[in-house]
C-alpha positions, -999 to +999 in steps of 0.1 A: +289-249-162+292-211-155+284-190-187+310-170-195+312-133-225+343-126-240+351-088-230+378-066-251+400-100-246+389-104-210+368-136-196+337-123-177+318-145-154+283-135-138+297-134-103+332-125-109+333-102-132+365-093-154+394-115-147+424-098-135+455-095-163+485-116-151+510-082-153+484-059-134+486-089-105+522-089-103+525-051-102+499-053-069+523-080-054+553-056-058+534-026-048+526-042-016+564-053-014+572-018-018+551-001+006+557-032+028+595-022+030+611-055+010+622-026-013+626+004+002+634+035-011+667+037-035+666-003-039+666-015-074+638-039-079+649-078-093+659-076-129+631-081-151+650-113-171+651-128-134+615-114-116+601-130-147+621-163-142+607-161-108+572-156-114+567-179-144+558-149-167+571-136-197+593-108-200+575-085-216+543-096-185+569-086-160+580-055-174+543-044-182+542-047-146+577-028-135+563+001-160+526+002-146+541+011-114+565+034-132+536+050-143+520+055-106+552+075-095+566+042-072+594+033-091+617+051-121+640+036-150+675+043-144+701+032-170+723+003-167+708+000-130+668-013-139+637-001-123+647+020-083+623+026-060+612+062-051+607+077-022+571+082-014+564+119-016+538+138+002+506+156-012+499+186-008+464+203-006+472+239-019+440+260-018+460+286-044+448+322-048+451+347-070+466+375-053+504+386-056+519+401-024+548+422-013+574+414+011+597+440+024+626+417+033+620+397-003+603+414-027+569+398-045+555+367-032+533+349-059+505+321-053+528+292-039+524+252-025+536+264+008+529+286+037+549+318+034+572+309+069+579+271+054+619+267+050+627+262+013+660+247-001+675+247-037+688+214-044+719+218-067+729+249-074+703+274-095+722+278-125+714+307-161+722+307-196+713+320-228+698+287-240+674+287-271+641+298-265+614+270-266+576+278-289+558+286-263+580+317-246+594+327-283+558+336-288+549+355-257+584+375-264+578+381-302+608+367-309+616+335-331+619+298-319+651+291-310+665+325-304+691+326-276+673+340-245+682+343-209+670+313-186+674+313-147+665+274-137+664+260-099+648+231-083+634+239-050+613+221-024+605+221+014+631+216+034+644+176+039+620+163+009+630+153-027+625+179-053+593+195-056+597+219-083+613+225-111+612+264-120+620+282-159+620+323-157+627+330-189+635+370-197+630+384-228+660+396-249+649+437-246+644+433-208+679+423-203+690+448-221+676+473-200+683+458-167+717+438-171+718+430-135+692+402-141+716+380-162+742+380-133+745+356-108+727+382-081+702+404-092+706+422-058+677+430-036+640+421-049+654+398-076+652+401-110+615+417-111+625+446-090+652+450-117+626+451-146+602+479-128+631+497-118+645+498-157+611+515-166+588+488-171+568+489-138+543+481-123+545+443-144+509+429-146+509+392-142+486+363-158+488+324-146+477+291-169+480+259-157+478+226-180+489+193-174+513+172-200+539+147-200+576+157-183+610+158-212+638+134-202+655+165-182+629+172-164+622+142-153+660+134-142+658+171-123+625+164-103+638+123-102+605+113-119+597+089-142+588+103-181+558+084-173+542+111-145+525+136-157+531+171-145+516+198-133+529+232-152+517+267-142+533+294-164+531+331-154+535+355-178+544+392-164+544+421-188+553+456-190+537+486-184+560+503-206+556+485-234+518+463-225+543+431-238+555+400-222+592+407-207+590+376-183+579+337-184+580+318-153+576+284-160+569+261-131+564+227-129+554+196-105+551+159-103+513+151-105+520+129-072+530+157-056+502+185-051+463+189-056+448+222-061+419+233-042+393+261-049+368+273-029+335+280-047+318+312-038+277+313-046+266+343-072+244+369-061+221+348-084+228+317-059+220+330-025+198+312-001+174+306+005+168+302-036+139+298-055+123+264-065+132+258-095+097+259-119+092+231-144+088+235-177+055+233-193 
């Protein structure tokens, strides 16, 4: 007889090792059906009552299964329809800088996920609103959670491929009120930053985080995600000259699937070659 150690509910064997789980085998099997083409993209997958009928499994095996490869960005929950199949998006390398540049036919170009000649479209229609203002951009503004603040929204991506990007500027309730034009529908030549400096509070100064969390239920139906893929979020934070506070949040964020960021690392003057060997200690 082989020996065998019980393992956080798992049977381990010397030469096999852990034994795979019944759902994490039946999500492989539909992967592979997936990337096979037996479900192509847009398909709805079996219904889970019947694809666990099928397999001999229990529901709650199958659907284990359906949401593990919810959670890998392959398929997404849809209501009343089940679990559709995605289309497979490509990813990105962005090697992304640091430097904000000025383009005479546009205005400023920030640190982007794209070349600055790659054809961009807006799917939908961008859209603004006084909406109330989330924690995170009520602080930055001074202002308190929930006040009514101007948001312009759009979801953009290359040209022919699903949504990329879903993007938040939010604009504090004093800037509006010295530019107007950048709560109307066209804010005219530049954009709404151009607007900003020329109501007096240029040249803005910009700072960048990025974090990674968990989508809301609109984003995800914007960027046609499931709530189970994470997000990238970058949020850049301009502020006046005028008055050294925030007066604009640009929120932007992408489907972890999507994009990897890539930095090149430069050696300190500390770090040139040749170096010297390192000395042990005593």
């Amino acid at each position: 007889m082989i020996a065998q150690d019980i393992y956080d509910g798992e049977i381990r064997t010397p030469m096999t090792g852990p034994k795979t789980p019944k759902w994490r085998q039946l999500a492989d099997e539909v992967r592979r059906q997936i990337e096979d083409g037996t479900h192509p993209p847009g398909a709805a997958l079996p219904q889970l009552k019947h694809a666990a009928e099928g397999a001999g499994v229990s529901y709650e095996t199958m659907r284990a299964a359906y949401k593990a490869l919810e959670s890998e960005g392959l398929v997404r929950s849809v209501k009343r329809t089940g679990f559709v199949v995605l289309q497979a998006p490509g990813r990105r390398r962005v090697t992304r800088g640091t430097t904000v540049a000025r383009d005479p036919a546009r205005g400023y170009v920030f640190p982007a996920a794209s070349r600055p000649d790659e054809p961009w479209e807006v799917h939908g229609r961008p859209f603004r609103a006084f909406v109330p203002a989330p924690a995170q951009v009520a602080e930055h503004f001074g202002i308190s959670s929930g006040t009514e603040t101007l948001r312009r929204r759009r979801v953009t991506s290359p040209a022919g491929e699903p949504p990329f990007q879903l993007v938040d500027t939010w604009i504090s309730p004093d800037a509006v009120a010295d530019a107007p034009q950048v709560a109307e529908p066209s804010t005219g030549p530049g954009g709404y930053l151009d607007r900003l400096e020329e109501a007096g509070h240029g040249p803005i100064s910009w700072s960048e985080t990025v974090r990674v969390r968990m989508p809301d239920r609109e984003e995800a139906q914007l960027l046609t995600i499931s709530t189970a893929m994470p997000i990238l979020e970058t949020t850049i934070i301009g502020v006046s000259a005028r008055t050294e506070r925030p007066i604009e949040v640009t929120v932007r964020v992408i489907p972890g699937d999507r994009v990897e960021l890539v930095s090149e690392l430069q050696r300190a003057r500390s770090a040139r070659w040749p170096v010297t060997p390192v000395k042990p200690k005593k």
